[in-house]
C-alpha positions as CSV (number, residue, x, y, z in Angstrom):
1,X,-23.3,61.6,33.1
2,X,-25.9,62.9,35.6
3,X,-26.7,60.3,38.1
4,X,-30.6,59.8,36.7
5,X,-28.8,58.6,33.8
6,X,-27.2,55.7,35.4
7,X,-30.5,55.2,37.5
8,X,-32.1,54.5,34.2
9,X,-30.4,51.8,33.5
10,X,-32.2,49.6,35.9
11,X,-35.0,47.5,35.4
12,X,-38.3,48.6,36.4
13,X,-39.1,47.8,39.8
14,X,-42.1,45.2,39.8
15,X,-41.9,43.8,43.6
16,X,-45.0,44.8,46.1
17,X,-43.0,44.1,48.6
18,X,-40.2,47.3,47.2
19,X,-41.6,50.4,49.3
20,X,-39.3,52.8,48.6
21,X,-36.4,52.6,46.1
22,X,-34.3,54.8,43.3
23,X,-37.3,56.5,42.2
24,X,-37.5,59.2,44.9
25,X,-33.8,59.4,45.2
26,X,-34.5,59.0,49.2
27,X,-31.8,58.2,51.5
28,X,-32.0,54.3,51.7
29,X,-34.2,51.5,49.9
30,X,-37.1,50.0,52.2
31,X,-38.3,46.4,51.4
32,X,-41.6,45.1,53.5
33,X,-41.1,41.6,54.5
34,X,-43.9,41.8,57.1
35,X,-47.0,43.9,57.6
36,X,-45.4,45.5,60.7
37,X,-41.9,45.0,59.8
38,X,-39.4,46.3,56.6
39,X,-36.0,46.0,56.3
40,X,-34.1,49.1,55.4
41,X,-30.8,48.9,53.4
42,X,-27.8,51.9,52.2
43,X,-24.4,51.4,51.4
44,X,-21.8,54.3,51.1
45,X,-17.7,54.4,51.5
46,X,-15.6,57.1,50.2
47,X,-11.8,58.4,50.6
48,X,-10.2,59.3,53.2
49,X,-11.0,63.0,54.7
50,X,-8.6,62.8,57.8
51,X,-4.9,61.9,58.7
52,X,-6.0,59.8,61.6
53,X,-7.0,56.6,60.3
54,X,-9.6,55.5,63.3
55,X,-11.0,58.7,63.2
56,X,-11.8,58.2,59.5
57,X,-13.2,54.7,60.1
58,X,-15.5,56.3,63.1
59,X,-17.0,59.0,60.3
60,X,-17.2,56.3,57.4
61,X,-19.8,54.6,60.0
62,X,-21.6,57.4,61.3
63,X,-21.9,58.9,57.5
64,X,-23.1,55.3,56.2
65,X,-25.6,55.1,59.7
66,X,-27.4,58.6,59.1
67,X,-29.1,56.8,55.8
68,X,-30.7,54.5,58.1
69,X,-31.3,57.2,60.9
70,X,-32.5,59.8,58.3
71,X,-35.7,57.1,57.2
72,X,-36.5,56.6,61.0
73,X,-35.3,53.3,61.3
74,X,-33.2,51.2,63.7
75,X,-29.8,50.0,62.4
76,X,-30.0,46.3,63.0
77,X,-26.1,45.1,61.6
78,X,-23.6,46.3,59.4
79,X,-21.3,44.8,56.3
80,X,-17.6,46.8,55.7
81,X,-16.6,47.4,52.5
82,X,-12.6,48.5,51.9
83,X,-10.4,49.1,48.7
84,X,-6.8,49.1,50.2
85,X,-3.7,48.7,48.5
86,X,-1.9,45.6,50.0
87,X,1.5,46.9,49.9
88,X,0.6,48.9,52.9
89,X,-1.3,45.9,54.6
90,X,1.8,45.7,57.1
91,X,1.7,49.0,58.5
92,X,-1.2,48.0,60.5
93,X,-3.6,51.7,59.2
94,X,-6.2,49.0,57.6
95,X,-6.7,47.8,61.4
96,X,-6.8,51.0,63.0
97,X,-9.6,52.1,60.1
98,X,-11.3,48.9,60.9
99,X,-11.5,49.6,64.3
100,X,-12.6,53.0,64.6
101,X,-15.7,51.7,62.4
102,X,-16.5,49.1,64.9
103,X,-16.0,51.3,67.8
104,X,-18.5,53.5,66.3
105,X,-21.2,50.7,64.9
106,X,-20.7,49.6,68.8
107,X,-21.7,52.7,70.2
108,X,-24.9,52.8,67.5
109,X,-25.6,49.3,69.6
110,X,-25.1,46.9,66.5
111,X,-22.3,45.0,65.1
112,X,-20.0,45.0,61.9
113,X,-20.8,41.2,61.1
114,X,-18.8,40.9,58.1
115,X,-17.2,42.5,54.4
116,X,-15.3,42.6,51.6
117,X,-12.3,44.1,50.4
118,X,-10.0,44.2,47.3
119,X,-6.8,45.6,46.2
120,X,-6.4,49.3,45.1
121,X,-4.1,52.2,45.5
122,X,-6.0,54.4,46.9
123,X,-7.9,53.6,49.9
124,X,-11.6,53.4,50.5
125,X,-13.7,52.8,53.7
126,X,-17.2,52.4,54.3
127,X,-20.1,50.3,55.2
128,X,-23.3,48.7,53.8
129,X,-26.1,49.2,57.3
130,X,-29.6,47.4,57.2
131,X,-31.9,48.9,59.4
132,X,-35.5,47.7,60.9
133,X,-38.9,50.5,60.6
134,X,-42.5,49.9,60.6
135,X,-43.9,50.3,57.2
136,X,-46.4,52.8,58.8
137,X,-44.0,54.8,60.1
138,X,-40.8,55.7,57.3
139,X,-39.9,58.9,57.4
140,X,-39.2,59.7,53.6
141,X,-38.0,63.0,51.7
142,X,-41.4,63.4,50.1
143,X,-43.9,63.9,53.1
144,X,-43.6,67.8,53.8
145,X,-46.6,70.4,53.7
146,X,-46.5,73.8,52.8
147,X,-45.9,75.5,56.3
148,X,-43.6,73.1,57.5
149,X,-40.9,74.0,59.5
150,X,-37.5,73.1,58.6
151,X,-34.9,72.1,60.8
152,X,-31.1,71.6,60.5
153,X,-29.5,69.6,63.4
154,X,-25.5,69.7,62.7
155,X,-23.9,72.8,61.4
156,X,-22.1,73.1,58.1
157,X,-18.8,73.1,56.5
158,X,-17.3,69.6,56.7
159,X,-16.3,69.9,52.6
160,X,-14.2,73.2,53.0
161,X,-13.0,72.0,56.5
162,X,-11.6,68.3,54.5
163,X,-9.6,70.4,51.5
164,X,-8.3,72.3,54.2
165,X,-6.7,69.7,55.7
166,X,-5.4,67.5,52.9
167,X,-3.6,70.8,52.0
168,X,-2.2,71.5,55.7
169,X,-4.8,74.8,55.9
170,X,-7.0,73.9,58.6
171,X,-6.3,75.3,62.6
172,X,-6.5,72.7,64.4
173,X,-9.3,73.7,66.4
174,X,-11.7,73.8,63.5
175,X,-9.9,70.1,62.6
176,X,-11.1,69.4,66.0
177,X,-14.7,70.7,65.5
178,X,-15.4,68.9,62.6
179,X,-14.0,65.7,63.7
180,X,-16.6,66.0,66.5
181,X,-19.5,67.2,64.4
182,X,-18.8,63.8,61.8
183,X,-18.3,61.4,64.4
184,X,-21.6,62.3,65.7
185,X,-24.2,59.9,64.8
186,X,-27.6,61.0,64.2
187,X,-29.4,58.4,66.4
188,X,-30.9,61.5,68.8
189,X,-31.5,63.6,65.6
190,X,-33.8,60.3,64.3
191,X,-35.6,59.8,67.8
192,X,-35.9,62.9,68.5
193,X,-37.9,63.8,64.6
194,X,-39.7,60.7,65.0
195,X,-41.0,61.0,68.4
196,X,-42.1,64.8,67.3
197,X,-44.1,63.2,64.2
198,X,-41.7,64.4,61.3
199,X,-43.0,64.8,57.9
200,X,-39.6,64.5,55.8
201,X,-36.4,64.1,56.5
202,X,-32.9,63.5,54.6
203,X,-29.5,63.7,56.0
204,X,-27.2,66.6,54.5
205,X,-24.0,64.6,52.4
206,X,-22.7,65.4,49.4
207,X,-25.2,67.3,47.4
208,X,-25.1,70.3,50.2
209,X,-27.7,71.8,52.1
210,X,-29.2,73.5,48.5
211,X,-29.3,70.1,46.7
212,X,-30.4,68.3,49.9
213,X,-33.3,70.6,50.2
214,X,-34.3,69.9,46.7
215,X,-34.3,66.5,47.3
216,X,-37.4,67.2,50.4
217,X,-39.6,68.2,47.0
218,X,-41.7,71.2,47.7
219,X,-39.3,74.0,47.6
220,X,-38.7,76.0,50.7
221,X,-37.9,79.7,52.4
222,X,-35.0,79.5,54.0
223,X,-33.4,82.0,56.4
224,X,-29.9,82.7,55.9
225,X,-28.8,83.9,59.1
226,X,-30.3,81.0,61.3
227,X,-27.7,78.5,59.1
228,X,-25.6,77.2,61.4
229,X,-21.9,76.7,60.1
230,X,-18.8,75.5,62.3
231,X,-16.5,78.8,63.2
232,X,-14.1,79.7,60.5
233,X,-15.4,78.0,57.6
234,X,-16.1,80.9,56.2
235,X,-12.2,81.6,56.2
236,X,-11.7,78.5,54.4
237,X,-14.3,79.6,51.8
238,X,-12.5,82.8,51.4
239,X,-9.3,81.1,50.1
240,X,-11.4,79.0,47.6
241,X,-11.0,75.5,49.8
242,X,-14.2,74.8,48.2
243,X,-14.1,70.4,47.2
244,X,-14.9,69.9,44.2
245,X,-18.1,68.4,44.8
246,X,-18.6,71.5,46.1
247,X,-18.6,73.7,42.7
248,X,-20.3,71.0,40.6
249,X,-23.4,71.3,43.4
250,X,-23.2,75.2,42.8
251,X,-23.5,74.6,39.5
252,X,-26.1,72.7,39.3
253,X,-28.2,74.7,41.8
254,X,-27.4,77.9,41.5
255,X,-29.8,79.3,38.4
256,X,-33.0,77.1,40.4
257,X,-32.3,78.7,43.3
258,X,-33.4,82.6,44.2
259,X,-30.2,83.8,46.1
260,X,-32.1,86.9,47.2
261,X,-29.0,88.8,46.4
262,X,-26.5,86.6,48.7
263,X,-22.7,86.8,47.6
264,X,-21.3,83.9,45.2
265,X,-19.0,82.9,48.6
266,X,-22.4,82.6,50.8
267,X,-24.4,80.2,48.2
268,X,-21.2,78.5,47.6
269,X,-21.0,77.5,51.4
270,X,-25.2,76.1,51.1
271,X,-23.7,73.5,48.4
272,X,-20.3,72.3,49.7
273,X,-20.6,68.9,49.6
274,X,-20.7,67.3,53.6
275,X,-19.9,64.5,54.9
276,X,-21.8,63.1,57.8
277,X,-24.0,65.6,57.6
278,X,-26.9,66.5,60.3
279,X,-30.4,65.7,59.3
280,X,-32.5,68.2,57.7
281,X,-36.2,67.7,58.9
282,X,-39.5,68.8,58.5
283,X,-42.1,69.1,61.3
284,X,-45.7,70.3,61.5
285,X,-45.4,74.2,63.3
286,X,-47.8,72.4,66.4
287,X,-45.0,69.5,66.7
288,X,-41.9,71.8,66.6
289,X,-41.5,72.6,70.0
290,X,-41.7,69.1,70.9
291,X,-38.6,68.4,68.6
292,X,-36.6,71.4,70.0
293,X,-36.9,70.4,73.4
294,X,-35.9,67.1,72.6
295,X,-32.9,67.9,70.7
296,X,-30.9,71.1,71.4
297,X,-28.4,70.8,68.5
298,X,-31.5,71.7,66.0
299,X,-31.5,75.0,64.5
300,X,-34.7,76.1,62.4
301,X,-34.4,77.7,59.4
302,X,-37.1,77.8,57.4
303,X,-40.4,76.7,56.2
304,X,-41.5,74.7,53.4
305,X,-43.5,76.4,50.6
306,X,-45.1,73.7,48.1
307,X,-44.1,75.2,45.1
308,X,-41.1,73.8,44.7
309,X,-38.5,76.8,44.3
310,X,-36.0,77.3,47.0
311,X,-35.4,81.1,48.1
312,X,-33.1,82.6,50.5
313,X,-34.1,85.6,52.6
């Protein structure tokens, strides 16, 4: 069942005070409870993508932060959410999950301030965040011009790079990397595209960069070689360590999307499903310097065109 599906189920929304909700399929809701002042709301958890279990806790809360950092708001508090099977409760993992989360929500300057957990066999981690922005100034998916220049501010590669390793096939290096590159929050990434006057902006998860970029509306030329992916994930993607997440965004994608004649492997690695993503942005061409020199980790690579197709050169 294809996620608009379920989305259908709801009610229509009929609350002035709902600014931005399921309809755009943005990042997090927005409610106004103030003329200068809107609460901002997301939830995510998932399965566990590393062995260590506080470095899985400290992904699980940058992943469920970048929803709040990718609408240009301000995290304010956090609620954890766990599914954990109890017959493991004495081996002390839970705590060790729990913690690297807090560490993490610490370190975003806000504080885990409750939750709620239940009994299951496989284990789950993640967060619900509420954030703070000025209804003036939420950055949404759907504000890009034709002309804008697209930016990607973490590199790729987080899907292949998890398979790997709950099969024992990642080097440890490239374990390394990508522990680094998901444990990094997005709070520069968000100040940095605010204070340069971002039109649109979503953070990269599990729909890949393709699916991601279809969710910024407008379409976009995109520049294969300025991609940036973590080294040797293209290895990984040679031995098919593609999630599966991965092959159902190809899937989808892949006849709405001119390939300009890129190998299956290549637009296989634009839809493997991240986690903890970078942000993908999109600034005015007079702004983009601004944005570049405030945050170094941002690659351009492309433009948006206003049509709506996505093509890669």
């Amino acid at each position: 069942m294809e996620l608009g599906q379920v989305l259908g189920a709801l009610p229509p929304i009929v609350d002035p005070n709902v600014m931005v909700a399921t309809a755009g399929r943005d990042d997090a809701a927005v409610y106004r409870i103030a003329p200068d002042r809107a609460l901002v709301a997301t939830v995510d958890f998932f399965t566990p993508i590393v062995d260590d279990p506080s470095e899985f806790g400290a992904i699980a809360a940058a992943n469920a932060l970048s929803d709040i950092y990718a609408m240009g708001a301000r995290p304010l508090f956090a609620l954890g959410i766990t599914a954990f099977p109890r017959e493991k409760l004495s081996t002390g993992l839970l705590e060790k999950i729990v913690a690297g989360g807090a560490a993490k929500m610490t370190e975003a300057g806000i504080a885990v301030v409750g939750g709620h957990s239940v009994d299951d066999p496989e284990p789950k981690f993640g967060y619900a965040v509420t954030g703070e922005v000025h209804p003036d100034h939420i950055v949404t998916n759907a504000g890009a011009s034709p002309g804008d220049v697209l930016y990607l501010t973490k590199p790729l590669g987080s899907g292949l790079v998890a398979t790997a390793i709950k099969r024992g096939l990642c080097p440890p290096s490239l374990e390394r990397e990508a522990i680094a590159v998901m444990t990094t929050l997005n709070r520069m990434a968000s100040e940095a595209m605010v204070g340069a006057g971002a039109t649109a902006a979503t953070d990269v998860t599990g729909y890949g960069l393709i699916g991601h970029l279809a969710n910024l509306n407008g379409g976009a030329d995109i520049d294969q070689a300025s991609i940036p992916f973590m080294n040797g994930v293209r290895e990984l993607a040679e031995r098919d360590l593609f999630p599966s997440g991965s092959h159902r965004n190809h899937a989808a994608y892949r006849d709405r999307v001119d390939w300009g004649g890129i190998e299956e492997i290549d637009q296989m690695m634009l839809c493997d499903a991240q986690t903890s993503g970078g942000l993908l942005v999109a600034m005015p061409p007079q702004n983009a310097q601004k944005f570049e020199h405030g945050l170094e980790s941002a690659r351009r690579i492309g433009v948006m065109r206003g049509d709506g197709a996505i093509r890669i050169r």
